[in-house]
Steps between C-alpha positions, in 0.01 A plus 500: 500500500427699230239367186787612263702229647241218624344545157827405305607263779161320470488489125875316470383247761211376330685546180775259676149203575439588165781338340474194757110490418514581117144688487651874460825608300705544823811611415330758289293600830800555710665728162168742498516500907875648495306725230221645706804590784704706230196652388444609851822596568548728235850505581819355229556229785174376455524480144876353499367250716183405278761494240765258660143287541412478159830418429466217723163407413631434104801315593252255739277502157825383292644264762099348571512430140869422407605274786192226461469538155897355420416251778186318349679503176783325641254303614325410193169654586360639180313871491217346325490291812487818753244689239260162594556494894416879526189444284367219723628733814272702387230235539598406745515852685066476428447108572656489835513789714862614651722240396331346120807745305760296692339205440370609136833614419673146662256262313539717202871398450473199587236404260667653184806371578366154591355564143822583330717228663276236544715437864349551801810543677673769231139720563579441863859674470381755272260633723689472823730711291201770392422537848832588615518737239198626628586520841831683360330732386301605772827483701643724283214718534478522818858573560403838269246588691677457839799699315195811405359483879887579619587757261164635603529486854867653451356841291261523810767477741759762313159719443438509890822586577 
């Protein structure tokens, strides 16, 4: 195999552990992969199917923030809350190695809720609901990026034949 295909091939696969492991903008990764192969190419497929990939890669954008968004308000989970849990992700992202965002960004609803409610059991259902926002969201990404690798993997099959 080629580098102009185990390059782009490579790139979208560690873009994909990306958005599992949030350390590098992933979906973004896979986009600029599909990119390097149209540049390469230098053919309209190439560039049709970089296209049809961007397109893709906004509607995941939309959908990653749309979809979880109307969900935690439903849910009564305030933004001020979410502003507070990525703040002591951050933290937590330095404190404890690997997993201190998740638990940063877990403890970091809880506690302002807890704060705002006074309840320990309405903090408890407001951040079960922030993580399966969350969790949404990554779903939702990682169906885009699955949907990128395809219409990838389809230009390079058309391009071959």
């Amino acid at each position: 195999m080629e580098a102009t295909l185990w390059v782009p091939a490579v790139l979208i696969l560690i873009g994909m552990v990306g958005i599992v492991l949030p350390v590098i903008p992933g979906l973004l990764l896979c986009l600029a992969a599909v990119f390097l192969w149209a540049l390469d190419t230098k053919a309209t497929l190439g560039w049709f199917v970089f296209g049809v990939c961007a397109v893709l890669y906004l509607a995941g954008l939309a959908l990653q923030y749309a979809v979880p968004g109307r969900r935690l308000r439903e849910a009564g989970v305030r933004r001020s809350t979410l502003v507070l849990a990525v703040l002591l992700a951050i933290v937590g992202f330095f404190v404890i190695p690997v997993v201190g965002a998740l638990v940063g960004f877990v403890l970091g609803i809880y506690l302002v809720e807890l704060g705002h409610s006074q309840n320990r059991a309405a903090a408890w259902t407001s951040t079960k609901a922030a993580l399966k926002a969350v969790f949404l969201s990554i779903g939702i990404e990682l169906l885009a990026a699955l949907a990128i690798a395809v219409t990838w993997v389809v230009g390079v099959l058309v391009s071959r034949a």
